[in-house]
N, C-alpha and C positions, 0 to 999 in steps of 0.2 A: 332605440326601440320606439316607436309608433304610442300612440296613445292608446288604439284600439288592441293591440298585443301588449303592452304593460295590465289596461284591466282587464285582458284574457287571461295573464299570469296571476295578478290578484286573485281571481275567482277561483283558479283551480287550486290556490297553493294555501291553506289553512294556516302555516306558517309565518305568512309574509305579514305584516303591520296593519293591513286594513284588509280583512278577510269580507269577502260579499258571501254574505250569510245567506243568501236568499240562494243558493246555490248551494246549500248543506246537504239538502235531499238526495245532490246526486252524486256528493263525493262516493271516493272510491273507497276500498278499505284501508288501503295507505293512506289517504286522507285523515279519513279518520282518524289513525294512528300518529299522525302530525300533530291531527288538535287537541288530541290528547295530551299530548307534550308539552304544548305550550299551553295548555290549562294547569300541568302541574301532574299529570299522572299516568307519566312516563311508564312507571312498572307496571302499569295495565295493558300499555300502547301489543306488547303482542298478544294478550289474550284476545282481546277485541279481532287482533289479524287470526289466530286460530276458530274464532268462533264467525269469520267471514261478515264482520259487523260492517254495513256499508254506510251513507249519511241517513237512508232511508231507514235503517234499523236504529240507527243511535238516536232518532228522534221521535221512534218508538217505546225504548226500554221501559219495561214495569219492574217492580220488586225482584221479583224471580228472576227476572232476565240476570240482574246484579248479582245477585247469587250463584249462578251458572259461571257467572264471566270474574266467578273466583274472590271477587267485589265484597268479604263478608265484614268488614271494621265499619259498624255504625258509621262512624264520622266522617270516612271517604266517602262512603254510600252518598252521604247527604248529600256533600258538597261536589259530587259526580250529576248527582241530580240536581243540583241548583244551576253547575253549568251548563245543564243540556238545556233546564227551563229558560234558562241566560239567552244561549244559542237560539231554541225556536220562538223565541218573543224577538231573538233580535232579525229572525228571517222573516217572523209574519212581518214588522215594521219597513224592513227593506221592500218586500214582495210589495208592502203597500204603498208607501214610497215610490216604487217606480210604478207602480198601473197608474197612480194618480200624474203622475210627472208625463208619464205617454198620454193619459188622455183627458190633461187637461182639468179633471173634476180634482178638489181637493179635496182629502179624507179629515174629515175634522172630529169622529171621534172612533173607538174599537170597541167592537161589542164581541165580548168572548162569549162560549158557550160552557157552560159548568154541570157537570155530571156527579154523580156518588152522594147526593143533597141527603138529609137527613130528612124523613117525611114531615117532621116537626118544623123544618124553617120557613121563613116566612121574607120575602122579596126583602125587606127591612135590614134583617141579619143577613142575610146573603151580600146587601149594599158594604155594612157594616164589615164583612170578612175583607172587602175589598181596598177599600177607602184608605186602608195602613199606605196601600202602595201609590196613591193617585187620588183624582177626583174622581169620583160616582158619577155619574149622570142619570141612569137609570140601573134598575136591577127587578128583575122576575122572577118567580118562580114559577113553572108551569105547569098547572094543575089541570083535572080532569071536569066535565062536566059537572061532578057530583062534587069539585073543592076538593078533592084530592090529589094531592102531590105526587108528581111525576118522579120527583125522584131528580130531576133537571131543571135549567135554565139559562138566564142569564145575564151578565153582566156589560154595562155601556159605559169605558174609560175615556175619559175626556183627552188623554195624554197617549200616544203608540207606545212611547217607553215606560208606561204605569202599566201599560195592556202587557 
């Protein structure tokens, strides 16, 4: 097999040893139902196929969706969610990864964007929520003319795999 059809089989197969994440979005629901498998949560692989979960849905899930897809044990919840936050931090890095490999610019840090803020926080604490996972570089909150909080913001990790 070819180089270029072995990393065509990589990318479509969630299964194989070096899965290209950055192709999550467009798995299929069987996909899905592979990755699931080798995360460990095999017994869900067909709820996910009866609720037609495809890459683009699984790296949407909120709360409820979990609940729907049968998902009710705290403890799998979590660690369902930890994998999927796993997966699209490991597609933003890939995605990044290659635009800077094709053009040349190197990405030297990730600035996320963070939602559901408390009106009370302050760019500080926000740095502070982050820093467990990496270096800070910068962190904002963004407020209104009048110094009122958005409600949003956001965070600049020095590291793709901290991001």
């Amino acid at each position: 097999m070819d180089e270029k059809n072995r990393q065509e089989t990589h990318a479509a197969d969630p299964l194989s040893g070096e899965v290209d994440c950055s192709s999550a979005r467009s798995w299929t629901v069987n996909e899905v139902g592979q990755w699931l498998t080798r995360q460990g949560f095999s017994s869900y692989a067909e709820n996910f196929r009866q609720h037609d979960v495809s890459g683009a849905e699984l790296l949407n899930l909120d709360a409820s969706d979990y609940a729907e897809l049968g998902i009710t044990q705290v403890g799998v919840r979590k660690r369902l969610q930890e994998a999927v936050a796993t997966l699209r931090a490991r597609m933003l890095q890939e995605s990044a990864a290659a635009a800077s490999s094709s053009s040349g610019i190197e990405v030297s840090s990730f600035k996320l964007f963070v939602g559901q803020l408390p009106a009370t926080m302050s760019g500080e604490e926000l740095g502070a929520l982050f820093a467990e996972f990496g270096e800070v570089t910068e962190s904002v909150v963004l407020r209104t003319c009048k110094g009122e909080s958005k409600g949003c913001g956001f965070v600049r990790m020095a590291d793709g795999a901290a991001a």
